[in-house]
Backbone as CSV, one residue per row, in Angstrom:
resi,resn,N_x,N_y,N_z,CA_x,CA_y,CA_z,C_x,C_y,C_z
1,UNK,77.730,113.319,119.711,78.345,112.961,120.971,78.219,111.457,121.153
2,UNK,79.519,110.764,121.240,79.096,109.221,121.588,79.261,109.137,123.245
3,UNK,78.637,107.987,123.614,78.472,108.039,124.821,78.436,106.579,125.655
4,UNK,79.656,106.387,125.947,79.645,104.189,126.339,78.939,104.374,127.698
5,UNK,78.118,103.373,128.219,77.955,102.933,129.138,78.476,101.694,129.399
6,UNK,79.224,101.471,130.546,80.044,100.004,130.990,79.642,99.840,132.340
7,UNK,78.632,98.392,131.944,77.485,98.438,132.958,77.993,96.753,133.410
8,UNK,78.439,96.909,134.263,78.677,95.640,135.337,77.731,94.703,136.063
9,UNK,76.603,94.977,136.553,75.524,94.458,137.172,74.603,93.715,135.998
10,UNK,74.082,92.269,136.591,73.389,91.666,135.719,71.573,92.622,136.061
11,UNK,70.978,92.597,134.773,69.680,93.340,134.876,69.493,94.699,135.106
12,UNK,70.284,95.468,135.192,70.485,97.097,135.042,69.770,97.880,134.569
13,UNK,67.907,97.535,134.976,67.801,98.652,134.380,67.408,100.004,134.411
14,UNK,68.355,100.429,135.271,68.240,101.847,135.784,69.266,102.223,134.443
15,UNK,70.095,101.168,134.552,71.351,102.222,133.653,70.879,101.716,132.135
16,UNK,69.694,100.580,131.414,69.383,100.436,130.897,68.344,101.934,129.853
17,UNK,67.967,101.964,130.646,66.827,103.063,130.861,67.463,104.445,130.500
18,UNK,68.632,105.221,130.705,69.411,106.187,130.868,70.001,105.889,129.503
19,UNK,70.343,104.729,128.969,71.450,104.144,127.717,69.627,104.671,126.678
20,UNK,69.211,104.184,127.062,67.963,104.387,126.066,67.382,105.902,125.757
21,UNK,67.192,106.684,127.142,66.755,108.038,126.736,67.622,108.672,126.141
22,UNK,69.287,108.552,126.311,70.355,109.407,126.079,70.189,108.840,124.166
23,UNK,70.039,107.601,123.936,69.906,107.354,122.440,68.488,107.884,121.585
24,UNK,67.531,108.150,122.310,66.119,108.640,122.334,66.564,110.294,121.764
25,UNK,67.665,110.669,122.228,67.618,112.253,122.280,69.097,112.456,121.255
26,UNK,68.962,111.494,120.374,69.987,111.682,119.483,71.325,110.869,119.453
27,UNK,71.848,111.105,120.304,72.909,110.394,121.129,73.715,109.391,120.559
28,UNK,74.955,108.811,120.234,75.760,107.631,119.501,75.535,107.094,121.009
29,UNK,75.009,105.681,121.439,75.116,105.046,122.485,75.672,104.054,122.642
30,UNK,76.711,103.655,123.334,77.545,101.998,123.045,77.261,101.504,124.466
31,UNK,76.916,100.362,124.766,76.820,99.865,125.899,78.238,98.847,125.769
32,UNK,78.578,98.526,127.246,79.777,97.782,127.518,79.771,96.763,128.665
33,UNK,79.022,95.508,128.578,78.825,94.669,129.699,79.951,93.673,130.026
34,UNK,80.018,93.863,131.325,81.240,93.147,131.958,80.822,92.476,133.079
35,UNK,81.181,91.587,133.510,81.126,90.845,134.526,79.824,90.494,134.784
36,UNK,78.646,90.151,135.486,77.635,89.713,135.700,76.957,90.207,134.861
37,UNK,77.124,91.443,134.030,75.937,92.623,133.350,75.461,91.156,131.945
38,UNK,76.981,90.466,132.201,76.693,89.394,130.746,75.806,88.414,131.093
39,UNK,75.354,88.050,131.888,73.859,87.235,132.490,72.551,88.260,132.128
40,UNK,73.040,89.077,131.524,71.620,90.352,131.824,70.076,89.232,130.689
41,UNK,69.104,89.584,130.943,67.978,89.074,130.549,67.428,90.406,129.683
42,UNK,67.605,91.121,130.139,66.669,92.760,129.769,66.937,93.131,128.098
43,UNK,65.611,92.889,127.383,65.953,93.471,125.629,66.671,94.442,125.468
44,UNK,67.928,94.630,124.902,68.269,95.712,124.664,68.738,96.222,123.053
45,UNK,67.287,96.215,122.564,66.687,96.166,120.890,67.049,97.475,120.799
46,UNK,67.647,97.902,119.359,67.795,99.411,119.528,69.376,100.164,119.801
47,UNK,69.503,99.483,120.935,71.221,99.881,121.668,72.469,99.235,120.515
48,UNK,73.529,99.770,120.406,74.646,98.875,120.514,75.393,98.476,121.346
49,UNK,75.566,96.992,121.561,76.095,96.378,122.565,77.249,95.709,122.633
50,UNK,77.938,95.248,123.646,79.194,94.574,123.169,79.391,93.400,124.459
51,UNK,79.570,92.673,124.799,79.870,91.857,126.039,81.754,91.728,125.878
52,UNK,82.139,91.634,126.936,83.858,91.021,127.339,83.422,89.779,127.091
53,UNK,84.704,89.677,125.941,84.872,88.096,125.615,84.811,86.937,126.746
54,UNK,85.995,87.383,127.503,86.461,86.589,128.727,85.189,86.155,129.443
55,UNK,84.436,87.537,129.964,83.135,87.454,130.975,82.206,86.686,130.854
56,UNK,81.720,86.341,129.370,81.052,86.118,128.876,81.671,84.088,128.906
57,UNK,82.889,83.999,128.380,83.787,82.643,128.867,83.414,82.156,130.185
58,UNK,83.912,82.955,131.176,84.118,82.463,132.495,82.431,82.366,133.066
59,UNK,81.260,82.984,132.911,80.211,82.548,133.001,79.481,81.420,132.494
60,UNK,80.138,80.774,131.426,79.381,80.006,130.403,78.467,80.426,129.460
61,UNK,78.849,81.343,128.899,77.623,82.324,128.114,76.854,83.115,127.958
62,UNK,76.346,83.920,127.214,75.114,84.659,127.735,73.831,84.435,127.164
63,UNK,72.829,85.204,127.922,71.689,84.743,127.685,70.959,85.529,126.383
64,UNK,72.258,86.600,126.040,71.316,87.232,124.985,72.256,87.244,123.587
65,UNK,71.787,87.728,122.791,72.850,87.196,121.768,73.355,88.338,120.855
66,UNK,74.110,88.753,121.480,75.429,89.871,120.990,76.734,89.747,121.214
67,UNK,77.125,91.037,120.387,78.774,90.617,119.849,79.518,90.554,120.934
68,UNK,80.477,89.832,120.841,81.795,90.197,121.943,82.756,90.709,121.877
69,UNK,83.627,91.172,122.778,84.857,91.940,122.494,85.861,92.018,123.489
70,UNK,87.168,92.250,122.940,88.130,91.587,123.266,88.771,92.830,124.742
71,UNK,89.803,92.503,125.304,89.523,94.275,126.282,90.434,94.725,125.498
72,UNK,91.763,94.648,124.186,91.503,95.844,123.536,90.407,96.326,122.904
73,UNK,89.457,96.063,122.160,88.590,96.188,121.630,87.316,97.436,122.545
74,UNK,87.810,96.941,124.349,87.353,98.182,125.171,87.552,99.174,125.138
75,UNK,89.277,98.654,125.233,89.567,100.221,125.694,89.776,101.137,124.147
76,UNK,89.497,100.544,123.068,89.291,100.984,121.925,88.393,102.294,121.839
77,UNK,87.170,101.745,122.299,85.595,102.298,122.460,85.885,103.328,123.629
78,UNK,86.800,103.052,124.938,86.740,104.269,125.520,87.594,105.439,125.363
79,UNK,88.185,105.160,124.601,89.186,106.626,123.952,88.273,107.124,123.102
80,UNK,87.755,106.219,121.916,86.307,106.771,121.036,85.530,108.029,122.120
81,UNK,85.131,107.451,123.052,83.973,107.963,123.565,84.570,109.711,124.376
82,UNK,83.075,110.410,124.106,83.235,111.690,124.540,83.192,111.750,126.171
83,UNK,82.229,110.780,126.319,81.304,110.634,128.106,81.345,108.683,128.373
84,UNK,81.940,108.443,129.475,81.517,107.617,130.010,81.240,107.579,131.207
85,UNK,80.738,106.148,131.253,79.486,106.170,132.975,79.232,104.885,132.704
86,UNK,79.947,104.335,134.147,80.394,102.896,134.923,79.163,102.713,135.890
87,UNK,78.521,101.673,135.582,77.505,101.348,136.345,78.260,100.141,137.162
């Protein structure tokens, strides 16, 4: 079962936490940060991650250092996916 999380809020980690047990218990987990979530500080060692190109532009960067992707490249991942959940 894959399973995106597209987590909007910078520091999330409620939905951090949830991306982790659901990968803990087997789980294909893709995280999807957009808009402030791309300021996030919080390790997320373990996960696969992706930041919006743009978001990641219009902030000046992020603070952590993962891939980016384009919004086809989103909505790619959400047809992939079995379950998603928009933080």
């Amino acid at each position: 079962m894959k399973i995106l999380h597209v987590v909007k809020k910078e520091n999330d980690s409620y939905a951090i936490d949830i991306a982790r047990r659901q990968l803990a218990s087997g789980k294909e987990v893709i995280l999807v940060l957009l808009h402030d979530a791309v300021l996030s500080t919080i390790p997320l060692d373990g996960l696969k991650v992706f930041a919006c190109h743009d978001d990641v532009k219009a902030r000046g960067g992020s603070k952590l250092n993962i891939e980016t992707i384009d919004y086809q490249g989103i909505v790619k991942l959400i047809f992939e996916a079995d379950n998603i959940t928009s933080w």
